[in-house]
CHARMM internal coordinates of N, CA and C (Angstrom, degrees):
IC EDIT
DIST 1 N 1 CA 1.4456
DIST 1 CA 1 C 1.5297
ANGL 1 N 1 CA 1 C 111.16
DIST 1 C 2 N 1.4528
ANGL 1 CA 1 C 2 N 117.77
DIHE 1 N 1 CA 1 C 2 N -53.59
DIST 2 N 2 CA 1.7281
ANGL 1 C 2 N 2 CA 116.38
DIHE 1 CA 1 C 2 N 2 CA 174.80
DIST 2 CA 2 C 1.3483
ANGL 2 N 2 CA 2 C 106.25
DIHE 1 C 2 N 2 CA 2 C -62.38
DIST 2 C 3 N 1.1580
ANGL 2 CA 2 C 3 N 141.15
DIHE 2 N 2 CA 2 C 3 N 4.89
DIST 3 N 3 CA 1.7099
ANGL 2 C 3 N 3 CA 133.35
DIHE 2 CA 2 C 3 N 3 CA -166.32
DIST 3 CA 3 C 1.4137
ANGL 3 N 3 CA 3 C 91.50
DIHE 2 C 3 N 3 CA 3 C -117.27
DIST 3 C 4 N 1.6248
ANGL 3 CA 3 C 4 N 117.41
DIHE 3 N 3 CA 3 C 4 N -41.09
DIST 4 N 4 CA 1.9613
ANGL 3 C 4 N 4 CA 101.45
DIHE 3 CA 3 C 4 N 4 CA 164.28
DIST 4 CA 4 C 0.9634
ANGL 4 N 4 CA 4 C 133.36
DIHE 3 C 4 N 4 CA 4 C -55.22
DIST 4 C 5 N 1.5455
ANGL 4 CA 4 C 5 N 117.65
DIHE 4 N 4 CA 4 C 5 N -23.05
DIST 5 N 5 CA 1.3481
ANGL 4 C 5 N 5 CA 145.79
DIHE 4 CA 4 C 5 N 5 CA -142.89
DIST 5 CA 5 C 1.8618
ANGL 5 N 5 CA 5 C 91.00
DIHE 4 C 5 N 5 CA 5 C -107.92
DIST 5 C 6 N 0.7007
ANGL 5 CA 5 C 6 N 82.00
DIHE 5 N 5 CA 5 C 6 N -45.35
DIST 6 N 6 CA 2.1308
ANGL 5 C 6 N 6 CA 94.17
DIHE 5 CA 5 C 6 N 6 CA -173.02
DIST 6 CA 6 C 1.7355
ANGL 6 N 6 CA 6 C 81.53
DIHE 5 C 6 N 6 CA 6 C -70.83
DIST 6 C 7 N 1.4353
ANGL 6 CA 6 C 7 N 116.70
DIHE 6 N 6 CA 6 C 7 N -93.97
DIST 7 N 7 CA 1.5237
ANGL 6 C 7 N 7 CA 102.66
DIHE 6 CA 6 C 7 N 7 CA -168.72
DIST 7 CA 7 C 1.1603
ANGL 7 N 7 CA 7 C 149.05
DIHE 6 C 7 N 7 CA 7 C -28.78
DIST 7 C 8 N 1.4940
ANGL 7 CA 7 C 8 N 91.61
DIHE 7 N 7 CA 7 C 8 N -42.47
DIST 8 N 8 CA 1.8380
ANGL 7 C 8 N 8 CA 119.49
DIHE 7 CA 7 C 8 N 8 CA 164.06
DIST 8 CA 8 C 1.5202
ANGL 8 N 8 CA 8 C 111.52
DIHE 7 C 8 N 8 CA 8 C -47.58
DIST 8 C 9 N 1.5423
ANGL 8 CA 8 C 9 N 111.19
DIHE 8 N 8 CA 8 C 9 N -66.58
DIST 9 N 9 CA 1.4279
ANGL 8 C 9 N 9 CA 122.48
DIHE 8 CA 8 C 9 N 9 CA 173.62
DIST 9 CA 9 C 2.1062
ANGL 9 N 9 CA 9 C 102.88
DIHE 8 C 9 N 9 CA 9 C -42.45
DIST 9 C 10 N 1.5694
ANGL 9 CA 9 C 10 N 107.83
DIHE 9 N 9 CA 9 C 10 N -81.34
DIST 10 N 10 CA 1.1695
ANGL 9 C 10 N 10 CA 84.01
DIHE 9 CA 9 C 10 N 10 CA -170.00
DIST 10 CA 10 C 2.0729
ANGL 10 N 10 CA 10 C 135.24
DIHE 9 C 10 N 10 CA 10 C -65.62
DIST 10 C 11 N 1.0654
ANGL 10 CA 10 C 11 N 103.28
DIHE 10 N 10 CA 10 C 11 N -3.41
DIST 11 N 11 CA 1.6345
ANGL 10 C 11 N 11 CA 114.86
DIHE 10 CA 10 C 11 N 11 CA 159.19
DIST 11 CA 11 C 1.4773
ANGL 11 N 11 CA 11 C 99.83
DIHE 10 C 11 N 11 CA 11 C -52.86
DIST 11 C 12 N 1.4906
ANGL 11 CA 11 C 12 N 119.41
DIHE 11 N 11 CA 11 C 12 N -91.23
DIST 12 N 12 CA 1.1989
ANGL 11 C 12 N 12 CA 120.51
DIHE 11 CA 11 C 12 N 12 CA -166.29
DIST 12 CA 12 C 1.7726
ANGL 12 N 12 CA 12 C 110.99
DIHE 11 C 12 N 12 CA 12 C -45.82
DIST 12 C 13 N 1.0378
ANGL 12 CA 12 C 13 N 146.99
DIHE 12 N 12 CA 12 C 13 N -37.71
DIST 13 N 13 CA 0.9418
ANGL 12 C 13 N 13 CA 159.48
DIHE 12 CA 12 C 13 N 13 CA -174.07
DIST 13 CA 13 C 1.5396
ANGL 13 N 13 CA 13 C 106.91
DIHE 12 C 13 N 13 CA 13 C -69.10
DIST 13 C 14 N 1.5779
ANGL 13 CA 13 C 14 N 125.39
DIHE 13 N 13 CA 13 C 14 N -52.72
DIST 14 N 14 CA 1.2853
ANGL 13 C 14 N 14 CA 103.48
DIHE 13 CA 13 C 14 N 14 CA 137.96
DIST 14 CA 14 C 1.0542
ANGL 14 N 14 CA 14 C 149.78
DIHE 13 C 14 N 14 CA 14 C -47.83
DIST 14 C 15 N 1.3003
ANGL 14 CA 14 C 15 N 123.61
DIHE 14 N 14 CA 14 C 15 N -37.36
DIST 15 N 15 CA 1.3622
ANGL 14 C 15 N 15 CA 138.94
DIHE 14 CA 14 C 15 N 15 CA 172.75
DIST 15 CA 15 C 1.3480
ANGL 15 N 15 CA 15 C 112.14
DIHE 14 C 15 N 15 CA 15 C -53.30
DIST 15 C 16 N 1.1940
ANGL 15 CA 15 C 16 N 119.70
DIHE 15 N 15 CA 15 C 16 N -36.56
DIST 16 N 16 CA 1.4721
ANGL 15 C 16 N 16 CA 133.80
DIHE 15 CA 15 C 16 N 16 CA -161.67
DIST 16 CA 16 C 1.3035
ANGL 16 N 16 CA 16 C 99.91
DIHE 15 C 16 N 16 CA 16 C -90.02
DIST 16 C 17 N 1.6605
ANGL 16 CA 16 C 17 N 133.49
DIHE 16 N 16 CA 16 C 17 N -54.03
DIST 17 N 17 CA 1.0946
ANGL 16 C 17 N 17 CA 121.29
DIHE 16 CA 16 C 17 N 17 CA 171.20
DIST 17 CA 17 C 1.2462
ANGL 17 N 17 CA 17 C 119.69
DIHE 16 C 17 N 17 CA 17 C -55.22
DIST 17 C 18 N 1.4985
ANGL 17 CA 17 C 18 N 126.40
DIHE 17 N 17 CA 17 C 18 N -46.11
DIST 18 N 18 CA 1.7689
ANGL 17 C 18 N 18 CA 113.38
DIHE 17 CA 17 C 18 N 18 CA 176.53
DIST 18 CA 18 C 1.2884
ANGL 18 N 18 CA 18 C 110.35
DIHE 17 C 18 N 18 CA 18 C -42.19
DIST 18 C 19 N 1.3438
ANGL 18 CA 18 C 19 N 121.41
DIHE 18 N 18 CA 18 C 19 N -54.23
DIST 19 N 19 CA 1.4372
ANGL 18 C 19 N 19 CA 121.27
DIHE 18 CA 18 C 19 N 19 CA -154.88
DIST 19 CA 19 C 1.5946
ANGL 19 N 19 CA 19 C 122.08
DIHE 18 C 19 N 19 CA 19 C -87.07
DIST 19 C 20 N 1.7485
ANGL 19 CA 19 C 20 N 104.19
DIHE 19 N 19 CA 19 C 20 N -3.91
DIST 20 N 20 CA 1.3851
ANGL 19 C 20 N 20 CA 120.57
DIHE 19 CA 19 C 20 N 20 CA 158.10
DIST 20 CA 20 C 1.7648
ANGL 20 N 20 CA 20 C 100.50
DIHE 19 C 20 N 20 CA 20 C -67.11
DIST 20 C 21 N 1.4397
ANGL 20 CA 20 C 21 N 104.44
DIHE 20 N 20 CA 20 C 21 N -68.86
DIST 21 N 21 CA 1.6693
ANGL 20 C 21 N 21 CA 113.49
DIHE 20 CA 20 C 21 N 21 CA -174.89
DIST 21 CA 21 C 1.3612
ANGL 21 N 21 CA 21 C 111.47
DIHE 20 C 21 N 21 CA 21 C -40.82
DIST 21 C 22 N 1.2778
ANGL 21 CA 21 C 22 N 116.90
DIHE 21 N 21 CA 21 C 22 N -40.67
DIST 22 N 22 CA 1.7337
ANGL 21 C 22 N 22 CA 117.67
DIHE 21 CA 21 C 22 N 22 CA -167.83
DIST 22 CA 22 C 1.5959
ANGL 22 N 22 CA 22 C 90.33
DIHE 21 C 22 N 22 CA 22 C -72.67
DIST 22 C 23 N 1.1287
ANGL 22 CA 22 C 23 N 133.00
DIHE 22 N 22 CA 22 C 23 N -49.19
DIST 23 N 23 CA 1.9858
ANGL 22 C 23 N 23 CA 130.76
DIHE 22 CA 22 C 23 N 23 CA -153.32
DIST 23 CA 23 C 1.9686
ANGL 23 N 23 CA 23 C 89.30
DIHE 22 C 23 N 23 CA 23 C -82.65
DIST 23 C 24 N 1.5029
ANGL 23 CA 23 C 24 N 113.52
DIHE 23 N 23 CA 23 C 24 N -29.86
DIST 24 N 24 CA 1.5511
ANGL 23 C 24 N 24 CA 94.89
DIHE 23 CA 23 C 24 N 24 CA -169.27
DIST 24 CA 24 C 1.5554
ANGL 24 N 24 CA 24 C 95.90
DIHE 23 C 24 N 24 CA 24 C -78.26
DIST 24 C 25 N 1.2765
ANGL 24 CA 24 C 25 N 129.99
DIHE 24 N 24 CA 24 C 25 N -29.89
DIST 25 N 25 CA 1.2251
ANGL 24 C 25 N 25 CA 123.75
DIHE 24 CA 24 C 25 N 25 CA 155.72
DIST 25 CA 25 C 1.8881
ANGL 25 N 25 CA 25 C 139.75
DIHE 24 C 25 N 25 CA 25 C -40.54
DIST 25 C 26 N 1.2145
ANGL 25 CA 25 C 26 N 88.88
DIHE 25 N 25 CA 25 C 26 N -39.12
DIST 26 N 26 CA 1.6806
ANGL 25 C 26 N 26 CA 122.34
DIHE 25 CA 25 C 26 N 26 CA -177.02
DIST 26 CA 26 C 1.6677
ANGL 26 N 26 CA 26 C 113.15
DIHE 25 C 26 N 26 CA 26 C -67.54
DIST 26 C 27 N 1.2952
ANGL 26 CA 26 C 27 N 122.16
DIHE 26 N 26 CA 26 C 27 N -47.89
DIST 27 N 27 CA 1.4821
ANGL 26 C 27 N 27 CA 146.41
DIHE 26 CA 26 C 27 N 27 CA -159.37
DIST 27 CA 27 C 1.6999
ANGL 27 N 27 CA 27 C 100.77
DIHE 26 C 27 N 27 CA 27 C -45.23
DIST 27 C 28 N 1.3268
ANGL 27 CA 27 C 28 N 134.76
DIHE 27 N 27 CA 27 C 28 N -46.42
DIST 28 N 28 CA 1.1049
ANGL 27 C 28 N 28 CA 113.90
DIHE 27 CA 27 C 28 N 28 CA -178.10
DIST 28 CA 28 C 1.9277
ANGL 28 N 28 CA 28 C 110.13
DIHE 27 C 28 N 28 CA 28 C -89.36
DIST 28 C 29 N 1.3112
ANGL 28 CA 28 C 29 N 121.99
DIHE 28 N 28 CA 28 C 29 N -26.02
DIST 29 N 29 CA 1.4293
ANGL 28 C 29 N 29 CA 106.20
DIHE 28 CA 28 C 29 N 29 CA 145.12
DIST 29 CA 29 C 1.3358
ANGL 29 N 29 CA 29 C 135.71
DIHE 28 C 29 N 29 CA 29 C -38.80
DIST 29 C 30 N 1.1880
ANGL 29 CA 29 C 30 N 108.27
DIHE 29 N 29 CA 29 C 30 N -37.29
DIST 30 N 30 CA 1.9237
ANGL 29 C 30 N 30 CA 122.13
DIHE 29 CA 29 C 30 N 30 CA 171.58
DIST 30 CA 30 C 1.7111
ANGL 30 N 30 CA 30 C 105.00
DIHE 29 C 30 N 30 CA 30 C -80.48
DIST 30 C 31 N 1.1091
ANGL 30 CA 30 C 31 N 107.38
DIHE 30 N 30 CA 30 C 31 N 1.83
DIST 31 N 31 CA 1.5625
ANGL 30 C 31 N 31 CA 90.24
DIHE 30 CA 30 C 31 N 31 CA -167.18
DIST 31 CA 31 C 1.9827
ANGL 31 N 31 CA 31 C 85.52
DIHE 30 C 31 N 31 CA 31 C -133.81
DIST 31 C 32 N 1.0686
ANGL 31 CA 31 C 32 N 135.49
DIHE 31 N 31 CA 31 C 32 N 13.46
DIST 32 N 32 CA 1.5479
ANGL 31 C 32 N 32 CA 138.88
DIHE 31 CA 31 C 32 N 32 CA 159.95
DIST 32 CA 32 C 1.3769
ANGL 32 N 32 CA 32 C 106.71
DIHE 31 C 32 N 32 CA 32 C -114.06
DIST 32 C 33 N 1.8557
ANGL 32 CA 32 C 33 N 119.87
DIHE 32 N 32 CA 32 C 33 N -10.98
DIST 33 N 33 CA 1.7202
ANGL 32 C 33 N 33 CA 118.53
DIHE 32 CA 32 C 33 N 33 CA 169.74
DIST 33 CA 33 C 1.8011
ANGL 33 N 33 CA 33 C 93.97
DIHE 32 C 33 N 33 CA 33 C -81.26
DIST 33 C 34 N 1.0152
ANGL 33 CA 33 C 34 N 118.58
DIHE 33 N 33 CA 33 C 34 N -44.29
DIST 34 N 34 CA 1.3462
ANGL 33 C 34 N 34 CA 106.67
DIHE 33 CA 33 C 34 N 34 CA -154.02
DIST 34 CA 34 C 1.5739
ANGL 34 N 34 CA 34 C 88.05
DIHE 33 C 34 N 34 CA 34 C -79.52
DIST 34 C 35 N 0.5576
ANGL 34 CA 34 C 35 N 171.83
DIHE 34 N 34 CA 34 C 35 N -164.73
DIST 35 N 35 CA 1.5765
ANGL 34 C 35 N 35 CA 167.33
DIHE 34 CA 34 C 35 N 35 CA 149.84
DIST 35 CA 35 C 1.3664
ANGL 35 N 35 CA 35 C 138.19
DIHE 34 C 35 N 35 CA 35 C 28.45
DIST 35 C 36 N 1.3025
ANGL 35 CA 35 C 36 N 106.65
DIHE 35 N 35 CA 35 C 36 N 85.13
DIST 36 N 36 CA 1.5479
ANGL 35 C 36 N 36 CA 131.33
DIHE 35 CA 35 C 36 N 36 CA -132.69
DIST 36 CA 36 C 1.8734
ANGL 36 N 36 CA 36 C 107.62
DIHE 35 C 36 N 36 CA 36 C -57.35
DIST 36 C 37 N 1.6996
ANGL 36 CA 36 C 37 N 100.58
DIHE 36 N 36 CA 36 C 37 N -59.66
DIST 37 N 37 CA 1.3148
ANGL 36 C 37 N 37 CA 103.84
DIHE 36 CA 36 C 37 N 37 CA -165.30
DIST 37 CA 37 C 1.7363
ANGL 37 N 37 CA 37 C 102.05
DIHE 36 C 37 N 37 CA 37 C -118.91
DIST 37 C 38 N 1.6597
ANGL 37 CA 37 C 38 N 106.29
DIHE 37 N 37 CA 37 C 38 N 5.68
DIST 38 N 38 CA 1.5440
ANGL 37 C 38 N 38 CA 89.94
DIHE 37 CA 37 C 38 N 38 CA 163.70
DIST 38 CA 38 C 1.4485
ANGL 38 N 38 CA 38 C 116.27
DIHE 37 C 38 N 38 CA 38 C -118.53
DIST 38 C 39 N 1.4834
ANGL 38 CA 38 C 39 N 120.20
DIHE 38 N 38 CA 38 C 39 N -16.85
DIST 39 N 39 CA 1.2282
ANGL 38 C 39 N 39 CA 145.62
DIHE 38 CA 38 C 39 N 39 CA 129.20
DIST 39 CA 39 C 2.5606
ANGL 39 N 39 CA 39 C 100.02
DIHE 38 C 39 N 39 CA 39 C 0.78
DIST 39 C 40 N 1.6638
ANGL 39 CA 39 C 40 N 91.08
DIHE 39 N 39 CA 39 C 40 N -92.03
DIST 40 N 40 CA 1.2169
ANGL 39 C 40 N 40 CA 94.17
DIHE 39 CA 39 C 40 N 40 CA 168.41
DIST 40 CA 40 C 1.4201
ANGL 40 N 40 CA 40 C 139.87
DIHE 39 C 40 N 40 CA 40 C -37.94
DIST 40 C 41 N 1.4347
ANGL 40 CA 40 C 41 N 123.42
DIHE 40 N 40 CA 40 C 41 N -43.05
DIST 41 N 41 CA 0.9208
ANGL 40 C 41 N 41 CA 163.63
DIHE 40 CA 40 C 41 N 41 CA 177.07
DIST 41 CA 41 C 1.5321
ANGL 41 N 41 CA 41 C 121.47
DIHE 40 C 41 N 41 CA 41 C -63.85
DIST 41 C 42 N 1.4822
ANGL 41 CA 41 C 42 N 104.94
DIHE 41 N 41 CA 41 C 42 N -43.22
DIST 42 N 42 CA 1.8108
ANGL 41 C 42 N 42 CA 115.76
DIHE 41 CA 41 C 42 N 42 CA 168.00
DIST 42 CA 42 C 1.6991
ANGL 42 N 42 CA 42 C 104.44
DIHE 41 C 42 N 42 CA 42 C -86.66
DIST 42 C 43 N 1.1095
ANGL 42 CA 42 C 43 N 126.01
DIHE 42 N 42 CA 42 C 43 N -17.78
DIST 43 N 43 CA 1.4250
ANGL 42 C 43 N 43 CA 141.53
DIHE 42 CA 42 C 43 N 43 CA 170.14
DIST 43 CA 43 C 1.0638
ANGL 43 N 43 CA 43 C 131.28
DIHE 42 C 43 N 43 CA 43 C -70.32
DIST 43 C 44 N 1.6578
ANGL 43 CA 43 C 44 N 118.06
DIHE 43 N 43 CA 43 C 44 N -34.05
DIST 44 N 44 CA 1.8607
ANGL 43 C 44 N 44 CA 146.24
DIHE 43 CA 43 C 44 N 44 CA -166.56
DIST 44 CA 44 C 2.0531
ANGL 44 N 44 CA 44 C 78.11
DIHE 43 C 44 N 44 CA 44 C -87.90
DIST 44 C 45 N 1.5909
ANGL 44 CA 44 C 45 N 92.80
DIHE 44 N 44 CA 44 C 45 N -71.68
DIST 45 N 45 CA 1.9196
ANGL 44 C 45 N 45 CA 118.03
DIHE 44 CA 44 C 45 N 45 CA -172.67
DIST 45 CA 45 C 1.4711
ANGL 45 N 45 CA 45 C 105.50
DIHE 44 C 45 N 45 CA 45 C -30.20
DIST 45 C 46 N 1.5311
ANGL 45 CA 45 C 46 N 118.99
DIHE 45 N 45 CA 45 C 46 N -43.67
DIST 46 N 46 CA 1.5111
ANGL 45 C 46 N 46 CA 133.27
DIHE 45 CA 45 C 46 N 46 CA -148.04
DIST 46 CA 46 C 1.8759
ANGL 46 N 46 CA 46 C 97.36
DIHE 45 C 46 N 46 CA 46 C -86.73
DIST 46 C 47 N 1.3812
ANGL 46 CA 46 C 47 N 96.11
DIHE 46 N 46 CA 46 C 47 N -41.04
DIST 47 N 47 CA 1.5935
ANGL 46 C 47 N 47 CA 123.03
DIHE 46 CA 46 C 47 N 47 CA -167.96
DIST 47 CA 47 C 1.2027
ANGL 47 N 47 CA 47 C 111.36
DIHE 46 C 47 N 47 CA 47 C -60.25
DIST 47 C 48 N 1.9028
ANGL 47 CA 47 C 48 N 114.56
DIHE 47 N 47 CA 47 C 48 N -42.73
DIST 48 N 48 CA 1.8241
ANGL 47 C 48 N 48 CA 138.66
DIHE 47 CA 47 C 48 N 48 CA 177.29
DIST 48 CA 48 C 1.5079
ANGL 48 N 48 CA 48 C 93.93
DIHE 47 C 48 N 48 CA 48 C -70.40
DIST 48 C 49 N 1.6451
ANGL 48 CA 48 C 49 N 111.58
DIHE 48 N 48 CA 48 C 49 N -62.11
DIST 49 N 49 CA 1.1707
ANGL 48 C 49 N 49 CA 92.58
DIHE 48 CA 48 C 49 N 49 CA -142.18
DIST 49 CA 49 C 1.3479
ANGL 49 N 49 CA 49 C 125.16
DIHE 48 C 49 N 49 CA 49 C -87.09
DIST 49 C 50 N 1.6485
ANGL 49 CA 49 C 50 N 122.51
DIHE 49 N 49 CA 49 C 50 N -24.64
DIST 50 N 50 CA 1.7947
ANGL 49 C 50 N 50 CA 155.67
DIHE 49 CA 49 C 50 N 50 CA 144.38
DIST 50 CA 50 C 1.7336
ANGL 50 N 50 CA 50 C 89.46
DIHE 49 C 50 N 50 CA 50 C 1.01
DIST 50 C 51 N 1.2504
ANGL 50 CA 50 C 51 N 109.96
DIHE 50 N 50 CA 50 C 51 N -68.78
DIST 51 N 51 CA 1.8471
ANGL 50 C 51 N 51 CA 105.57
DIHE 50 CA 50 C 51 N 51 CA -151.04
DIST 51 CA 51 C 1.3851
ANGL 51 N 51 CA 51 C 107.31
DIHE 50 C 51 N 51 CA 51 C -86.47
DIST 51 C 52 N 1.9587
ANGL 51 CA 51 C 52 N 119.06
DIHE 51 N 51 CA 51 C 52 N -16.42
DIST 52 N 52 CA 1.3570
ANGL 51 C 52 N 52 CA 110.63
DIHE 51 CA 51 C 52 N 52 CA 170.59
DIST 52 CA 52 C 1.4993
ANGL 52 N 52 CA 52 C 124.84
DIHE 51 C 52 N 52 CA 52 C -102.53
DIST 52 C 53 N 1.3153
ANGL 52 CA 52 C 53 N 111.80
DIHE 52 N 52 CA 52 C 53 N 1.79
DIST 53 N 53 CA 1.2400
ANGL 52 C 53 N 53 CA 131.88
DIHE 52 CA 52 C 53 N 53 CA 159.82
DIST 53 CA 53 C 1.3854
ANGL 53 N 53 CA 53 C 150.68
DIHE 52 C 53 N 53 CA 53 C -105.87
DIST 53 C 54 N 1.5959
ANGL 53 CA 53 C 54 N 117.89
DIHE 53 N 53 CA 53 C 54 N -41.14
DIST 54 N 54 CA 1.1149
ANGL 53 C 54 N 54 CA 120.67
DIHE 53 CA 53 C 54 N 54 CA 168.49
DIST 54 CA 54 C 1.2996
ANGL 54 N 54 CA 54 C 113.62
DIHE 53 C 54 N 54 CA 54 C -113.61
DIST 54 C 55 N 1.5392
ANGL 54 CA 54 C 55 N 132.65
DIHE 54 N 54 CA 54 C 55 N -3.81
DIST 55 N 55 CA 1.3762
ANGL 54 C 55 N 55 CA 119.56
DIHE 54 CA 54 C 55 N 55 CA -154.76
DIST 55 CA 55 C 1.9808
ANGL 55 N 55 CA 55 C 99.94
DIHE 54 C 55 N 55 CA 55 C -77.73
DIST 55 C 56 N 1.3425
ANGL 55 CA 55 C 56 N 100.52
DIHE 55 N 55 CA 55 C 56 N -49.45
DIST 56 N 56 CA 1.3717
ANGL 55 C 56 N 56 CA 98.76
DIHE 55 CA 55 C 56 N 56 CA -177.05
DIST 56 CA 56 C 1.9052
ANGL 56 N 56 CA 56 C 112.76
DIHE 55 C 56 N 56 CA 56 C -52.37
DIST 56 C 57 N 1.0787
ANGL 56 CA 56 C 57 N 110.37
DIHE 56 N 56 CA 56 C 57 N -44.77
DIST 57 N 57 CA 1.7579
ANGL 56 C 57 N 57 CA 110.69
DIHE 56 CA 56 C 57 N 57 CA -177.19
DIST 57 CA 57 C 1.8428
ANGL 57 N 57 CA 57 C 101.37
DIHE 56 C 57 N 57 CA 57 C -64.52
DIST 57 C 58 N 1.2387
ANGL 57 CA 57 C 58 N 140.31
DIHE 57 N 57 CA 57 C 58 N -22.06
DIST 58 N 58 CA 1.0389
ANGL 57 C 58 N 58 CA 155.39
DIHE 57 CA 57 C 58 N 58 CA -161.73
DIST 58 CA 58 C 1.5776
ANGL 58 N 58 CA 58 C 97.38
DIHE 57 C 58 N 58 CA 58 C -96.80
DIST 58 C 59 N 1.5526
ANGL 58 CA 58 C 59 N 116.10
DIHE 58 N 58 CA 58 C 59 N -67.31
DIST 59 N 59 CA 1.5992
ANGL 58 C 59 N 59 CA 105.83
DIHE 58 CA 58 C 59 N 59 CA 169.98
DIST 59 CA 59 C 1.5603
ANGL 59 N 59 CA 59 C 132.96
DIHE 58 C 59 N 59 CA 59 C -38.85
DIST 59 C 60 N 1.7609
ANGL 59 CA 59 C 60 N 89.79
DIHE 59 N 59 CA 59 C 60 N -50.07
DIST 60 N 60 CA 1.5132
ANGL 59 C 60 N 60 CA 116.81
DIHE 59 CA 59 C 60 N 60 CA 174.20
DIST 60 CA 60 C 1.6892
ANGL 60 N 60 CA 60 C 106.55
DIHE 59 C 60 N 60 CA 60 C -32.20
DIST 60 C 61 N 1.4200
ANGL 60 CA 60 C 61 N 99.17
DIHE 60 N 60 CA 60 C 61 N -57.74
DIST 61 N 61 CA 1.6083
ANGL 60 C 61 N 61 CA 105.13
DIHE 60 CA 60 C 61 N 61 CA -146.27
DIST 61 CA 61 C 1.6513
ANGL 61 N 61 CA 61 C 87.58
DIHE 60 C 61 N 61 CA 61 C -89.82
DIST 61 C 62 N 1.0604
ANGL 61 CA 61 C 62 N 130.10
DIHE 61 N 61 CA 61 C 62 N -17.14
DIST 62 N 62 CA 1.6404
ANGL 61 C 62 N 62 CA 117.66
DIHE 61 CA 61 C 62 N 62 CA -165.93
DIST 62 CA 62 C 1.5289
ANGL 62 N 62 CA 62 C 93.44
DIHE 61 C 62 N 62 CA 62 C -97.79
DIST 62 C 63 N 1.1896
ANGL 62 CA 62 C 63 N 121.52
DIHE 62 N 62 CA 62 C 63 N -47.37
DIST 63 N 63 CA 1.6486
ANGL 62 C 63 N 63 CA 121.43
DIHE 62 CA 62 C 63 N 63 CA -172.15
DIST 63 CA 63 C 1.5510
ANGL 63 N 63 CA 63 C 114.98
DIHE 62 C 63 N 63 CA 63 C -92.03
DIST 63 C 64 N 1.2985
ANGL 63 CA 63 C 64 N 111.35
DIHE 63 N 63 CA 63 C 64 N 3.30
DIST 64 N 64 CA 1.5720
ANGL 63 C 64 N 64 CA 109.95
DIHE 63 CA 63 C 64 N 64 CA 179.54
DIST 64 CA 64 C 1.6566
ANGL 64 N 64 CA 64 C 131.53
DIHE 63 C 64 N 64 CA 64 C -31.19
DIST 64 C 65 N 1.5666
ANGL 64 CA 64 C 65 N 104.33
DIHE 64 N 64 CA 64 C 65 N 114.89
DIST 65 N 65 CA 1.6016
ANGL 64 C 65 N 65 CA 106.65
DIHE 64 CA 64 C 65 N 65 CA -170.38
DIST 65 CA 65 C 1.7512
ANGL 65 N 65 CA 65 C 96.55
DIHE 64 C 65 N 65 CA 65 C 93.79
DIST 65 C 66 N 1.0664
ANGL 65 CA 65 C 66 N 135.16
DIHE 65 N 65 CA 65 C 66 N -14.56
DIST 66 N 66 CA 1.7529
ANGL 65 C 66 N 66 CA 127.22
DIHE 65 CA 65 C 66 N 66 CA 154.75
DIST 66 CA 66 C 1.0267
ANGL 66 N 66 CA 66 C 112.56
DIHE 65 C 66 N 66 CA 66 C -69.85
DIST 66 C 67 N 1.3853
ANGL 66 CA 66 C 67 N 119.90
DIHE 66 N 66 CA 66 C 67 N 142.27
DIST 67 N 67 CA 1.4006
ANGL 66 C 67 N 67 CA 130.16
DIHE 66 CA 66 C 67 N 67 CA 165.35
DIST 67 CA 67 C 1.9520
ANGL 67 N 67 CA 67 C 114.80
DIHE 66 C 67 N 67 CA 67 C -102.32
DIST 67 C 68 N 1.5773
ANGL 67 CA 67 C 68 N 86.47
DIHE 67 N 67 CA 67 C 68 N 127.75
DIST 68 N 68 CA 1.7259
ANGL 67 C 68 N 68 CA 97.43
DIHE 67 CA 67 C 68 N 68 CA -158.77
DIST 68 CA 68 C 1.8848
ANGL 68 N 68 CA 68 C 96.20
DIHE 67 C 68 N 68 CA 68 C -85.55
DIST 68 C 69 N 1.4572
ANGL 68 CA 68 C 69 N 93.04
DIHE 68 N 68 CA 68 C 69 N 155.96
DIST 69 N 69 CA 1.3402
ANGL 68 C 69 N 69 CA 100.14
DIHE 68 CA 68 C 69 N 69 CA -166.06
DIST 69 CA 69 C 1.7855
ANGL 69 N 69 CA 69 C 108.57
DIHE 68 C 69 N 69 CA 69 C -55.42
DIST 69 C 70 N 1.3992
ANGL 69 CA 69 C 70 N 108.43
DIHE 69 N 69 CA 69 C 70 N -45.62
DIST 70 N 70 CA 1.3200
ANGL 69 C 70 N 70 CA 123.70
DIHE 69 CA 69 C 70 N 70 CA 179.62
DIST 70 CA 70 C 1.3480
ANGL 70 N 70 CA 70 C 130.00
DIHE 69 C 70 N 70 CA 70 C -63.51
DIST 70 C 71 N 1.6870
ANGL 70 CA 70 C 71 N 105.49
DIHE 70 N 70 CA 70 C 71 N -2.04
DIST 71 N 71 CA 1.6648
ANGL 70 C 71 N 71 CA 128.84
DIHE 70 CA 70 C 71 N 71 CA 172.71
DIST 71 CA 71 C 1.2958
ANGL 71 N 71 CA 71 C 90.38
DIHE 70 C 71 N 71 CA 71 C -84.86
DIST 71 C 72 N 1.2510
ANGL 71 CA 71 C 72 N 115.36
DIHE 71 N 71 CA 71 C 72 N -65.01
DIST 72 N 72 CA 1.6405
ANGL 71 C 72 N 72 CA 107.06
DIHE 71 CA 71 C 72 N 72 CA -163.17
DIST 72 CA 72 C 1.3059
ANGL 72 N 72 CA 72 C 117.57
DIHE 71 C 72 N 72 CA 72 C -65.65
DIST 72 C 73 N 1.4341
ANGL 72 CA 72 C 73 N 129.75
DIHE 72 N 72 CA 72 C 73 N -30.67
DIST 73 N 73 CA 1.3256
ANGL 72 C 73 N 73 CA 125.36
DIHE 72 CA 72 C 73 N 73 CA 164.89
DIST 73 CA 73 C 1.5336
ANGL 73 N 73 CA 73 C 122.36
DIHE 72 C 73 N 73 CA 73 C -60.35
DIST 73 C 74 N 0.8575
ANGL 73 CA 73 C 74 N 116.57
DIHE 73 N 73 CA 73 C 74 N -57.64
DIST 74 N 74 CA 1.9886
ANGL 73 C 74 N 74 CA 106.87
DIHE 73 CA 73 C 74 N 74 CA 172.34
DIST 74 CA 74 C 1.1613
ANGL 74 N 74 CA 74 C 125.05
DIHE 73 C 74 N 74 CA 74 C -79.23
END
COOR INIT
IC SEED 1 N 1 CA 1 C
IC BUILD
């Protein structure tokens, strides 16, 4: 009975991680269905503007006191 129980557990537990990985993958498809042509559009916008605006203040604050690969090169 504990050895169904053990297998059972880790099956589903795989199962569960694929299908987490596949939807965290999925999220901007779900977010251009629900909102067809502005949906796309906050996504293209998000895509420009993410790396010339927030990514560095975002590194800053998560890696603070790391030195980023692109410091040491230039």
């Amino acid at each position: 009975m504990l050895d169904g129980q053990i297998i059972a557990f880790v099956v589903n537990f795989i199962v569960d991680s694929f299908k987490n990985t596949i939807q965290a993958f999925m999220w901007p498809v779900f977010i251009v269905q629900l909102w067809s042509p502005w949906g796309a559009m906050g996504l293209g916008l998000a895509f420009v503007l993410f790396p010339k605006y927030l990514k560095k203040p975002i590194e800053a604050w998560l890696f603070d006191g790391e030195e980023n690969e692109e410091d040491k090169v230039a």
